[in-house]
C-alpha positions as CSV (number, residue, x, y, z in Angstrom):
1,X,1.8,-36.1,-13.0
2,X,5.4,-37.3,-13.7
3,X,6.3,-40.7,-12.2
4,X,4.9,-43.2,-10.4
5,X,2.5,-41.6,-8.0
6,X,3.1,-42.4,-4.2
7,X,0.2,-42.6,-3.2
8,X,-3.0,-45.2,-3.9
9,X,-6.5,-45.9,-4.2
10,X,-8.1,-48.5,-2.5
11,X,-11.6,-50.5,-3.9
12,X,-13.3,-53.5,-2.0
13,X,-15.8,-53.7,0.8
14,X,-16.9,-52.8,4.2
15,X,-18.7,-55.3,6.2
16,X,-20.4,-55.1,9.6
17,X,-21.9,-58.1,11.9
18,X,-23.6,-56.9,15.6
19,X,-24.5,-60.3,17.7
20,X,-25.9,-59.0,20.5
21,X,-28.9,-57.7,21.5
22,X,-30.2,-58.2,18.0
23,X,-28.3,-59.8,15.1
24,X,-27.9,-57.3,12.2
25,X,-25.3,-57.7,9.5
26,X,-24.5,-55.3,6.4
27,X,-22.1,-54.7,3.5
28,X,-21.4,-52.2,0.6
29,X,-18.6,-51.2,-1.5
30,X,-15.8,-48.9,0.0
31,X,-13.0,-46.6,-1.9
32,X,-10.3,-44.6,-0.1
33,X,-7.1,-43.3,-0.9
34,X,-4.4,-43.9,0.8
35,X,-2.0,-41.0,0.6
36,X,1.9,-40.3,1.4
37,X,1.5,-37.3,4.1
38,X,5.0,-36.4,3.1
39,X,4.5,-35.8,-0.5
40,X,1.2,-34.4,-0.5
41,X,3.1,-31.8,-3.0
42,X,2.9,-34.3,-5.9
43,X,-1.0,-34.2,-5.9
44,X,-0.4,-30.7,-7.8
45,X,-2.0,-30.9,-11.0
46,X,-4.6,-34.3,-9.8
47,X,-8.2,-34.5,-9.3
48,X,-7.6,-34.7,-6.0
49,X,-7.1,-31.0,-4.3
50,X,-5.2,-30.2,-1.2
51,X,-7.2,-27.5,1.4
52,X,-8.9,-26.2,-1.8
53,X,-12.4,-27.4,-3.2
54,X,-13.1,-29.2,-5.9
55,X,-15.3,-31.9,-7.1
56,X,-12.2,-34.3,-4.7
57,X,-10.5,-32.7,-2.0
58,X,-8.5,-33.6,1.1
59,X,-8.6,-31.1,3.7
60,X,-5.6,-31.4,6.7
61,X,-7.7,-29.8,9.3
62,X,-9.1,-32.8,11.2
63,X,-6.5,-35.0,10.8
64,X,-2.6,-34.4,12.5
65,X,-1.2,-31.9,9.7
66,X,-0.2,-29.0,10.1
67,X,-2.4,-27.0,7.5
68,X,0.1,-24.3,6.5
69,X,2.7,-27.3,5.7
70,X,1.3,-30.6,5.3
71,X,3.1,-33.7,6.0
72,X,3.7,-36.3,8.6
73,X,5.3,-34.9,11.2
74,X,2.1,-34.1,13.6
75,X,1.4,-37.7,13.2
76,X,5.0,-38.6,14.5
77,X,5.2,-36.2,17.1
78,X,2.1,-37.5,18.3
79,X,3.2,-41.1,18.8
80,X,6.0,-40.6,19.7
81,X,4.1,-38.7,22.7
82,X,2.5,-42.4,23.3
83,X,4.7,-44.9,22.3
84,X,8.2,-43.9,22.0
85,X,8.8,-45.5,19.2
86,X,11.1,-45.0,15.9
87,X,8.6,-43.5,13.5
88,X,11.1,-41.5,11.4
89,X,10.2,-43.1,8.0
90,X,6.4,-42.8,6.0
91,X,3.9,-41.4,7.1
92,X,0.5,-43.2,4.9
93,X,-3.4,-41.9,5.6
94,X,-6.0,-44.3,4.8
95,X,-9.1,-41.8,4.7
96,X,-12.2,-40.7,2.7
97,X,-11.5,-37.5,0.6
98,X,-14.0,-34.9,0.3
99,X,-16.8,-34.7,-2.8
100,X,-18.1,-31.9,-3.9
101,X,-17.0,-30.0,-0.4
102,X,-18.5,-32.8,2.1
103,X,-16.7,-35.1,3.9
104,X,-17.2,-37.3,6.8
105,X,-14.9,-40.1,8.0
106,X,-15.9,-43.0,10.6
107,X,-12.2,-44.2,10.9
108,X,-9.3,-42.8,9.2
109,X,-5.8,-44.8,9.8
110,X,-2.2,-43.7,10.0
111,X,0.2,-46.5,9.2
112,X,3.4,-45.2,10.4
113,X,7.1,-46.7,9.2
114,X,10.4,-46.7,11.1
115,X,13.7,-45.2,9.5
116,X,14.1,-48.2,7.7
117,X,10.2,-48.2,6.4
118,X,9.0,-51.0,8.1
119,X,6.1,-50.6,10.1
120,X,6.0,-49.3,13.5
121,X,2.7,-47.7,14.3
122,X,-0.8,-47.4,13.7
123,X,-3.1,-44.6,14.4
124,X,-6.9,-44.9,14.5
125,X,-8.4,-41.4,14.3
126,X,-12.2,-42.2,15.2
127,X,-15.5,-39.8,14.2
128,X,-18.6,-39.7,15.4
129,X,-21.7,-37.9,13.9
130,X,-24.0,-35.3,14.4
131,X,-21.9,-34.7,17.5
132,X,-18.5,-33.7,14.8
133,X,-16.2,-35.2,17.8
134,X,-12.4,-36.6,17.0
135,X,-10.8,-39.1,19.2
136,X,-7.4,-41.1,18.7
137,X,-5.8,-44.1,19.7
138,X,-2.0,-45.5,19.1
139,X,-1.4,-48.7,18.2
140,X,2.1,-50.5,18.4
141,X,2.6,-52.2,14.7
142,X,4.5,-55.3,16.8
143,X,1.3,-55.7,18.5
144,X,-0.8,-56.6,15.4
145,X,2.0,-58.3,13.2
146,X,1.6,-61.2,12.1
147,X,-2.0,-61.4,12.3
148,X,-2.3,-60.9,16.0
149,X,-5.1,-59.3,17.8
150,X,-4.8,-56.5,20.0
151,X,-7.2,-54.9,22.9
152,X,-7.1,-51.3,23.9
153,X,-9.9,-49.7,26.4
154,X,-12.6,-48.1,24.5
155,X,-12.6,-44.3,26.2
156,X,-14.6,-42.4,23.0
157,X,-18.2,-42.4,22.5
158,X,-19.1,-43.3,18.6
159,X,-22.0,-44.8,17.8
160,X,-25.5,-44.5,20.8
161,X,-26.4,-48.2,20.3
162,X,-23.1,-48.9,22.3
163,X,-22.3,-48.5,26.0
164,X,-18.8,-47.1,26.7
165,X,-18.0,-49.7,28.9
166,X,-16.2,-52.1,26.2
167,X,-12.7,-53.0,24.6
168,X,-11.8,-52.6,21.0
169,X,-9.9,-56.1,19.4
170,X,-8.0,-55.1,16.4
171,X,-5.7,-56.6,13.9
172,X,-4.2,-55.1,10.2
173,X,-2.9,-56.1,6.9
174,X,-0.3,-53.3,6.2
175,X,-0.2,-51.7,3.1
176,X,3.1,-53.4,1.9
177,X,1.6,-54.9,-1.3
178,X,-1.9,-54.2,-3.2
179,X,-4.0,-55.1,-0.6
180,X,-4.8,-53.8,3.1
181,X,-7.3,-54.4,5.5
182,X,-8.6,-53.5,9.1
183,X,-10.2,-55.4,11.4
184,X,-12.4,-54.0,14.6
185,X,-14.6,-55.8,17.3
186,X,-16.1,-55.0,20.4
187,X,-16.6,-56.6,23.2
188,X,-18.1,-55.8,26.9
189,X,-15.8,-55.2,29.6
190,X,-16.8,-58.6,31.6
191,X,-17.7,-60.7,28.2
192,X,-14.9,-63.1,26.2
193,X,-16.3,-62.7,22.9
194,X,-17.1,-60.0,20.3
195,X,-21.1,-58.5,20.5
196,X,-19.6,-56.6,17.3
197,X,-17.3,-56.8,14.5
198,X,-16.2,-54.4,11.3
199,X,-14.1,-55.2,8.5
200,X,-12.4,-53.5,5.6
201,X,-10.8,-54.8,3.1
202,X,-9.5,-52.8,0.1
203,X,-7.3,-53.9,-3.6
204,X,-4.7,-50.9,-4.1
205,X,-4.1,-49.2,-7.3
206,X,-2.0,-46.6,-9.1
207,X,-3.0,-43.0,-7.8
208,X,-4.1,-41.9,-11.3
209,X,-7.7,-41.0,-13.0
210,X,-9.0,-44.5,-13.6
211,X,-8.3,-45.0,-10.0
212,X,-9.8,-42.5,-8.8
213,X,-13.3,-43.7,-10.4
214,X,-14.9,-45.3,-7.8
215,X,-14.7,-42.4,-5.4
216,X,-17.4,-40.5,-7.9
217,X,-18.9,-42.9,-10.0
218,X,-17.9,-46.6,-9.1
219,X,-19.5,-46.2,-6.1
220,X,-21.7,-43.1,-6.2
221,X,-20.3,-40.7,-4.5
222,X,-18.5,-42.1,-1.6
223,X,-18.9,-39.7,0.9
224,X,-22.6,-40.0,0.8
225,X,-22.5,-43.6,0.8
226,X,-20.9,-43.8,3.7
227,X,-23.0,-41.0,5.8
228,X,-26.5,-42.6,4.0
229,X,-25.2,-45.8,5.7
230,X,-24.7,-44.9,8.7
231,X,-28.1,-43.2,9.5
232,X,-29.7,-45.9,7.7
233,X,-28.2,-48.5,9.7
234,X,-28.8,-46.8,12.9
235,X,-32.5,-46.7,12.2
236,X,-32.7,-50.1,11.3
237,X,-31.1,-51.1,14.7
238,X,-33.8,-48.6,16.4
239,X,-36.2,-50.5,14.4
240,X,-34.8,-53.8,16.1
241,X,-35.0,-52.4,19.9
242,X,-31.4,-52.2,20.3
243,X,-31.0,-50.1,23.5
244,X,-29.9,-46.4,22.9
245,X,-27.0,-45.2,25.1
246,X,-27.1,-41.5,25.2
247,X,-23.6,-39.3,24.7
248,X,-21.8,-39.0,28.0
């Protein structure tokens, strides 16, 4: 590929910390990519394949892309639905690709940029497993600047060993330098502080072979890390006798 790619990998870890019922804490090593929806063109001729399988591939359908011509502008059009906000500049997608034709992502975020690229918006595009479900929420990027948290009314069901009666509290590095990272807690409607709290925090390299390493051998193969985790988390909470809350 000719020129500096415009789009990244990310390395570094996830981290997750429940309080309540039962304490339980866990951490492994994350990679992503975080990719420029607008020039998906220049991944021609990568490891990493667009709507076509391969040992990497990113596949449009579950995210807001038009499959026929990917870019950014279901993304836009989307907030701009919510917000009404200027989101006329990059569109960026911080997700897991696909290995070896599976792929499963928890959270995948949308850091949107106004005509002058500074950040405007943020979407979180949440997953939940087995049931395959999709559910999105917009996020003003004024809201979580400068460190800030921000609440928003939980209204998607993700993970049974959490009642849907809660409210997410967010904040976000943007991905202006080498580094990004995403916070999440949860708290209960009528409670003041957090019964659970999820981090990620990633060091962003050049799009290129040596970093894409981690996402195959780094790390194992990412995708399976991540689903592994989650089922093996889950049963360890079971194992604790944290309450089950069925799908709704």
């Amino acid at each position: 590929m000719h020129g500096i790619s415009p789009h990244k990998t990310g390395r570094g870890m996830l981290w997750h910390a429940r309080f309540e019922p039962a304490l339980h804490r866990f951490r492994y090593p994350s990679a992503m990519v975080l990719l420029d929806l607008d020039r998906l063109d220049t991944l021609a001729g990568t490891r990493l394949r667009v709507n076509r399988r391969g040992i990497l591939s990113f596949y449009s359908t579950r995210h807001l892309i038009d499959d026929n011509h990917p870019n950014g502008d279901q993304a836009r059009d989307w907030v701009r639905a919510k917000l009404h906000c200027d989101v006329s500049g990059p569109v960026l997608l911080l997700t897991n690709p696909h290995i070896f034709g599976v792929g499963f992502n928890p959270l995948s975020v949308y850091f949107l940029h106004d005509h002058k690229g500074a950040p405007s918006a943020l979407i979180y595009e949440v997953s939940n497993t087995p049931w395959n479900e999709i559910h999105r929420y917009a996020v003003d990027a004024l809201s979580v600047a400068d460190d800030q948290m921000f609440e928003f009314r939980k209204t998607f069901h993700v993970s049974p060993f959490n009642p849907m009666d809660q409210v997410y509290q967010t904040r976000v590095q943007w991905p202006v330098g080498d580094t990004l990272s995403v916070y999440l807690a949860l708290r209960d409607a009528q409670a003041s502080k957090p019964m659970f709290e999820a981090g990620l925090s990633l060091v962003l390299t050049t799009f290129d072979r040596p970093g894409l390493k981690p996402l195959l051998l780094g790390f194992w193969p990412q995708t399976f890390v991540v689903l592994g985790g989650i089922y093996r988390q889950a049963f360890a909470l079971w194992r604790k006798g944290v309450p089950y809350h069925s799908h709704p």
